[in-house]
N, CA, C and O atoms as a MOPAC input file, in Angstrom:
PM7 MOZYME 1SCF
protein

 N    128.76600 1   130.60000 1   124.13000 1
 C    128.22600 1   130.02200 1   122.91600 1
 C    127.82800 1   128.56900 1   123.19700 1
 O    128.26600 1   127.89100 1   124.12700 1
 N    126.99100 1   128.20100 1   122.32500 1
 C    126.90000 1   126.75100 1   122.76100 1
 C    127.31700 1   125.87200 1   122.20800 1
 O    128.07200 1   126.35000 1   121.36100 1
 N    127.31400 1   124.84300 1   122.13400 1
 C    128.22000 1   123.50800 1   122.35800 1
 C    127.50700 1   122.80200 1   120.80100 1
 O    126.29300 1   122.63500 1   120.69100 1
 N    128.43000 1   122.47200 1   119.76400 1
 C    127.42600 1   121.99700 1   118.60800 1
 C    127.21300 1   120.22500 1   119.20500 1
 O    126.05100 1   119.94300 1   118.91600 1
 N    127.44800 1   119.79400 1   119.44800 1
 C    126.72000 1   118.37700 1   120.28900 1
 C    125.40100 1   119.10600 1   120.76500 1
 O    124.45000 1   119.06600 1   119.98400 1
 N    125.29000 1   119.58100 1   121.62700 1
 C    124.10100 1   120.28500 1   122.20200 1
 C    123.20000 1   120.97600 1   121.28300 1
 O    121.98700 1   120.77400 1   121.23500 1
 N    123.94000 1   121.91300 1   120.45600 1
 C    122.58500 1   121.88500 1   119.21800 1
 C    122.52000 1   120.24400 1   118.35800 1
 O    121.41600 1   120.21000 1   117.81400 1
 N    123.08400 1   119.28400 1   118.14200 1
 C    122.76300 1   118.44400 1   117.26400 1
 C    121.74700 1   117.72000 1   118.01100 1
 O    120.88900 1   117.21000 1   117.29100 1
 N    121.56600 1   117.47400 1   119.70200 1
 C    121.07400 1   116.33300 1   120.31300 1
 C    119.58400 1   117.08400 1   120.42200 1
 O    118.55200 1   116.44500 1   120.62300 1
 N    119.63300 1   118.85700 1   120.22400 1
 C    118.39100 1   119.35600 1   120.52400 1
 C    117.88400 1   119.85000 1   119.26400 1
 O    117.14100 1   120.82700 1   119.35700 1
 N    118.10400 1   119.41900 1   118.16000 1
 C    117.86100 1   119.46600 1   117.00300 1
 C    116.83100 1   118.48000 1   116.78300 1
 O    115.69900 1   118.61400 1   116.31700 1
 N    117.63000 1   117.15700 1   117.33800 1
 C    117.28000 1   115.89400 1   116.71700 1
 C    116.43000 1   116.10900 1   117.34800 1
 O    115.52100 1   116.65300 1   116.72000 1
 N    116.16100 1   115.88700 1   118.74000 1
 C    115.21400 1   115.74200 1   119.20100 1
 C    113.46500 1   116.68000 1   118.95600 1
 O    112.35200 1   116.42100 1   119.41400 1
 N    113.96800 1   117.82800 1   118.01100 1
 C    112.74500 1   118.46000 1   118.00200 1
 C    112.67800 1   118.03900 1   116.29900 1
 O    111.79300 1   118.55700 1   115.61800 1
 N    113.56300 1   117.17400 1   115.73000 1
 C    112.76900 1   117.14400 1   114.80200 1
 C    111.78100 1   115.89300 1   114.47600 1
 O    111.02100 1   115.73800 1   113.52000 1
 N    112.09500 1   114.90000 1   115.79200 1
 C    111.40200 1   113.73600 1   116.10900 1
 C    110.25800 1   113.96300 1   116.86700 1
 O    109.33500 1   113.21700 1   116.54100 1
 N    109.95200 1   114.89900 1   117.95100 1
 C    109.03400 1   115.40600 1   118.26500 1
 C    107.84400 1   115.95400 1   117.08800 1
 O    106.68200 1   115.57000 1   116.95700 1
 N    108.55900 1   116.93000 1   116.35000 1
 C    108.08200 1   117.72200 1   115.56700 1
 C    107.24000 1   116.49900 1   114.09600 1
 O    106.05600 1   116.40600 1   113.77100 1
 N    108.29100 1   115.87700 1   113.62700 1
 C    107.32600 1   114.42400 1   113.04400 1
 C    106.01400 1   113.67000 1   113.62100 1
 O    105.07700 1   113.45600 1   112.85200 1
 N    105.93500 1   113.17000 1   115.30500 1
 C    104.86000 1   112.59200 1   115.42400 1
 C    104.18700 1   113.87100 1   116.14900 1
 O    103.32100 1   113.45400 1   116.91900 1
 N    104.24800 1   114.82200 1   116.16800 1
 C    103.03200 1   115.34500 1   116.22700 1
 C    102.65200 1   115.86600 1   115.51000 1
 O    101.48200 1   116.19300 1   115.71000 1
 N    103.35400 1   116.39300 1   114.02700 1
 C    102.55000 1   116.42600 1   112.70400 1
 C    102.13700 1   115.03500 1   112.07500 1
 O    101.62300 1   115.05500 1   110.95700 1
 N    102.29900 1   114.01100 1   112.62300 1
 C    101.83200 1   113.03600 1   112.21900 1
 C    100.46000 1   112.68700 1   113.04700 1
 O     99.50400 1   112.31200 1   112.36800 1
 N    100.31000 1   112.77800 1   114.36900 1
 C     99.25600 1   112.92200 1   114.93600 1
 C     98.36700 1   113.65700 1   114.63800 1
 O     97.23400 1   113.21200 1   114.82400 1
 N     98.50000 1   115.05300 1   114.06700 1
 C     97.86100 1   116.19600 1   114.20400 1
 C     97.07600 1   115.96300 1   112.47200 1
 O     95.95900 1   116.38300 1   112.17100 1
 N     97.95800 1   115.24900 1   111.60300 1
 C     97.28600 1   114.87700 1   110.16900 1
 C     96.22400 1   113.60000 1   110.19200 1
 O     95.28400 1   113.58300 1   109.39700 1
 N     96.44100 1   112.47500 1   111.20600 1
 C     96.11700 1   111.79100 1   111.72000 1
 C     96.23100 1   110.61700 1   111.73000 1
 O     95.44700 1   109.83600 1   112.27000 1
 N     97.94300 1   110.13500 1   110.70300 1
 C     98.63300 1   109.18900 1   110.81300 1
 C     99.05200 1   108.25800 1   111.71500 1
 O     99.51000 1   107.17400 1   111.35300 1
 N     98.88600 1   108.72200 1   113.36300 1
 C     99.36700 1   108.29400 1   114.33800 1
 C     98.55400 1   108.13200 1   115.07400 1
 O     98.48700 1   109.12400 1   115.80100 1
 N     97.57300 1   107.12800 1   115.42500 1
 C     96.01200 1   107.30100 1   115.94200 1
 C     96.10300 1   106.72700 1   117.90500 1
 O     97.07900 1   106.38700 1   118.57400 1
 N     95.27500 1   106.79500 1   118.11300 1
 C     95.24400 1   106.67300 1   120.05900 1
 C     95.74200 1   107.63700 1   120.67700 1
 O     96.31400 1   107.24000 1   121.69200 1
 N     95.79900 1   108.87100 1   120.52000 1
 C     96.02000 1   110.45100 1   121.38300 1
 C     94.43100 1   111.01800 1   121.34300 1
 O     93.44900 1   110.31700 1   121.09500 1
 N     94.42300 1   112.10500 1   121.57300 1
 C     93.63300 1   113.12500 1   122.01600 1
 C     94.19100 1   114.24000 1   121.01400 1
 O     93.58200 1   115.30200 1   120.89000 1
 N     95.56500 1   113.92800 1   120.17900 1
 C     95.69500 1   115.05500 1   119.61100 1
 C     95.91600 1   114.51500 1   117.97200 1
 O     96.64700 1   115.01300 1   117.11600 1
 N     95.00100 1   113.30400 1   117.86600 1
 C     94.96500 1   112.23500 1   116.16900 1
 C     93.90400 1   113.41400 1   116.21600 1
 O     93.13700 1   113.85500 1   117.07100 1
 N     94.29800 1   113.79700 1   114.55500 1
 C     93.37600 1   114.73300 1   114.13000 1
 C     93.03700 1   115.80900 1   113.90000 1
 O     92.14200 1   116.12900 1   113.11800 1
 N     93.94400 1   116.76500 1   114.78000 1
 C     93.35500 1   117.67800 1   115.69900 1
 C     94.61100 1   118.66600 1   114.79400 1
 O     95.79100 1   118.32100 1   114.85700 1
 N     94.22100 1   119.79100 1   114.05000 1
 C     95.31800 1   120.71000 1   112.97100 1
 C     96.41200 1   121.37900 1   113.72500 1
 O     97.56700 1   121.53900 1   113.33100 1
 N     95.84200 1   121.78900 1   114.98700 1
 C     96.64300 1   122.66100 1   115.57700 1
 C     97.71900 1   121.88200 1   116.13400 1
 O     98.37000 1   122.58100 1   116.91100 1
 N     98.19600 1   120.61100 1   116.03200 1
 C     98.84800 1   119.41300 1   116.43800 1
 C     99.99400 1   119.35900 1   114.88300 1
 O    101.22000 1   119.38000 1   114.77900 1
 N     99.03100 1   119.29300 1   114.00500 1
 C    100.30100 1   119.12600 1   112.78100 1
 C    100.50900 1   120.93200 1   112.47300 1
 O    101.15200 1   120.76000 1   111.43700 1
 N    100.46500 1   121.96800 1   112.55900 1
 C    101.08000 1   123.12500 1   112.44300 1
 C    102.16900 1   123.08900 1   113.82100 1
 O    103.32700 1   123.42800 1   113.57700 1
 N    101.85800 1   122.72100 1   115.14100 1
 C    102.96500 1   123.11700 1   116.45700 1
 C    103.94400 1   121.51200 1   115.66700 1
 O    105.16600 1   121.66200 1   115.64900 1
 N    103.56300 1   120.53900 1   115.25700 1
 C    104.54900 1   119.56700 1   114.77400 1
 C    105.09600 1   120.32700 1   113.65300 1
 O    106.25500 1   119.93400 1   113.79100 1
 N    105.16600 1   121.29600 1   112.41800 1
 C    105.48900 1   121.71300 1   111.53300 1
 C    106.63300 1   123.01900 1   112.28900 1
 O    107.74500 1   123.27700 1   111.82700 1
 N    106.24400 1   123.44400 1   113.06300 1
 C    107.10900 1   124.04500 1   113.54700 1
 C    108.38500 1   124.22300 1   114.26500 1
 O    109.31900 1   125.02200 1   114.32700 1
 N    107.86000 1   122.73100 1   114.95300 1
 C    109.29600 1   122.23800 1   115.88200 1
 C    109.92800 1   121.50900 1   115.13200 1
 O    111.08000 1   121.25800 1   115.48600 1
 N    109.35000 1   120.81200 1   113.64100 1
 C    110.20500 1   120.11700 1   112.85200 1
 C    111.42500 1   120.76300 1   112.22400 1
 O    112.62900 1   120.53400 1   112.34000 1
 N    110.65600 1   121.73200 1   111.45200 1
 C    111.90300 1   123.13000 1   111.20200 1
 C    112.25000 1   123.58600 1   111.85000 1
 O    113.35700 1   123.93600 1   111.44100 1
 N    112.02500 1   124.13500 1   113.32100 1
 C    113.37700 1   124.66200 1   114.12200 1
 C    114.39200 1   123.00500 1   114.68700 1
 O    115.38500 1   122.90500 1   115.40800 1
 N    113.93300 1   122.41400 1   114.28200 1
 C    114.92700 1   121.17600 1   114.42600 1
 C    115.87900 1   121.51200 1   113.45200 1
 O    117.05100 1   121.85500 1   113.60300 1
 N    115.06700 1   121.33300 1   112.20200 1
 C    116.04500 1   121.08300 1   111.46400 1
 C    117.28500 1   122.62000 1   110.89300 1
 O    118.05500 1   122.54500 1   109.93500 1
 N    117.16200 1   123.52400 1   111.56900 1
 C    117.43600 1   124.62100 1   111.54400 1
 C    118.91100 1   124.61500 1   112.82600 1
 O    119.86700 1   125.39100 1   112.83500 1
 N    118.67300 1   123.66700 1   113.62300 1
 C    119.39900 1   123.57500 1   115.04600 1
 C    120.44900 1   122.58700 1   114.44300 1
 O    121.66700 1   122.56400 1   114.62400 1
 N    119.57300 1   121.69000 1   113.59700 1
 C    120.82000 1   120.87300 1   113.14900 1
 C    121.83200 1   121.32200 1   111.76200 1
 O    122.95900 1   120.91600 1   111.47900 1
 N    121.02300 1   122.23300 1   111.10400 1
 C    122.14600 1   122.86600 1   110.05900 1
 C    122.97500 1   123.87400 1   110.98300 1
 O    123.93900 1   124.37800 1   110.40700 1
 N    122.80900 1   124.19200 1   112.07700 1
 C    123.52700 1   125.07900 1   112.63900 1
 C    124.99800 1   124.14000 1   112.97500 1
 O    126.10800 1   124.19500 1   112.44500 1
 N    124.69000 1   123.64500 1   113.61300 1
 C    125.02300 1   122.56000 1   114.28200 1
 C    126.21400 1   121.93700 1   113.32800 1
 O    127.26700 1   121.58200 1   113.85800 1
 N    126.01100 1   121.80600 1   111.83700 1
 C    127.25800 1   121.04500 1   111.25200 1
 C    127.04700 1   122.06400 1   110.67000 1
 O    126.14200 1   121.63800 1   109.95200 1
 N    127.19300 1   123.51200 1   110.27500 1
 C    128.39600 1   124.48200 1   110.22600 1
 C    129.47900 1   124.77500 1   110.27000 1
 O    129.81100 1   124.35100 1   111.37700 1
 N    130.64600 1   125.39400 1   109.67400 1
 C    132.10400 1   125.54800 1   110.33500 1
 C    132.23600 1   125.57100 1   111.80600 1
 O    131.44900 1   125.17900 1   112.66800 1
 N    133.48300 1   126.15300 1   111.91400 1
 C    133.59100 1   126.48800 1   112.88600 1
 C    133.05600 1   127.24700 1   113.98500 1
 O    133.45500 1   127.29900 1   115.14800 1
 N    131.97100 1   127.89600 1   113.36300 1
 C    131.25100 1   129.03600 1   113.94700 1
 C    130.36200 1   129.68300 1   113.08700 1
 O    130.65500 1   130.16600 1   111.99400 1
 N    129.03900 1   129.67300 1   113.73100 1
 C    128.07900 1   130.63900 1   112.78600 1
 C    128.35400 1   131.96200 1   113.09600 1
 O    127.95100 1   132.69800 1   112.19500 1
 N    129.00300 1   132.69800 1   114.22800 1
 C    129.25000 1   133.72100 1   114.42600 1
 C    130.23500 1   134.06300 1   114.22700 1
 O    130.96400 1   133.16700 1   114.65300 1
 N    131.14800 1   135.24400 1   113.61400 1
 C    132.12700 1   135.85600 1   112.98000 1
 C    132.99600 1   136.19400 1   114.56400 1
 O    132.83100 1   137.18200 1   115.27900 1
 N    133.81700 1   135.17400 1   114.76800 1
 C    135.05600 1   135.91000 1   115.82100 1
 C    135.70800 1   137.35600 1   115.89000 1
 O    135.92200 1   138.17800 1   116.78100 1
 N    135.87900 1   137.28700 1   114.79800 1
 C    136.79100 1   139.04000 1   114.60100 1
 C    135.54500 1   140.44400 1   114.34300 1
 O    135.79400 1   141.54800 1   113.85900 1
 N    133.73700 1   139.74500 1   115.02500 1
 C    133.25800 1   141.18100 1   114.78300 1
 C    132.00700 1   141.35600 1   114.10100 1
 O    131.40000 1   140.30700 1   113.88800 1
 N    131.37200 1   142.61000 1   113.63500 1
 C    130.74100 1   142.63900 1   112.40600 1
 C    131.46900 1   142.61600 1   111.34000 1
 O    132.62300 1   142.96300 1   111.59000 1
 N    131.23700 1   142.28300 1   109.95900 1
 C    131.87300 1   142.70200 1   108.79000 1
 C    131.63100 1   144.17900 1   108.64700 1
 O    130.60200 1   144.76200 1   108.98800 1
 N    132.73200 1   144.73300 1   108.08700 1
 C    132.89200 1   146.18800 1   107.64700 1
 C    133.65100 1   146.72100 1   108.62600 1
 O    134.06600 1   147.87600 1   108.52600 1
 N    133.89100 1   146.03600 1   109.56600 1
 C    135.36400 1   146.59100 1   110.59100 1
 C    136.51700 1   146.22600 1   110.16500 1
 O    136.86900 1   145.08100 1   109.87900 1
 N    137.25900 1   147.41000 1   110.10300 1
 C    139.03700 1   146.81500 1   109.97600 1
 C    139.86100 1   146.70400 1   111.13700 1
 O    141.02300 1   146.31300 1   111.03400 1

């Protein structure tokens, strides 16, 4: 399983990624090759939410996965 430090540091990091290049891609962030350019703020829209998806994982209990199993086993 992995390490919740390790999802929080790769969370963050894609959701800072995921900001300036939807910020580039809208064209907030100007001097790239990719100011402007849509397909820049949808791949930034995407890595923003799996950021932020890494980081709700991340401060979860103890575990997003059930130790003792599927539910419906006794």
């Amino acid at each position: 399983m992995i390490k919740k430090p390790v999802l929080t540091v790769l969370g963050a990091i894609a959701v800072v990624l995921g900001a300036v290049w939807a910020g580039q891609g809208i064209g907030w962030l100007p001097g790239s090759s990719m100011t402007g350019d849509p397909t820049w703020l949808v791949i930034g829209l995407v890595a923003l939410v799996a950021g932020a998806v890494l980081l709700y994982l991340s401060t979860r209990g103890r575990s997003w996965r059930n130790p003792n199993g599927p539910s419906g086993q006794f």
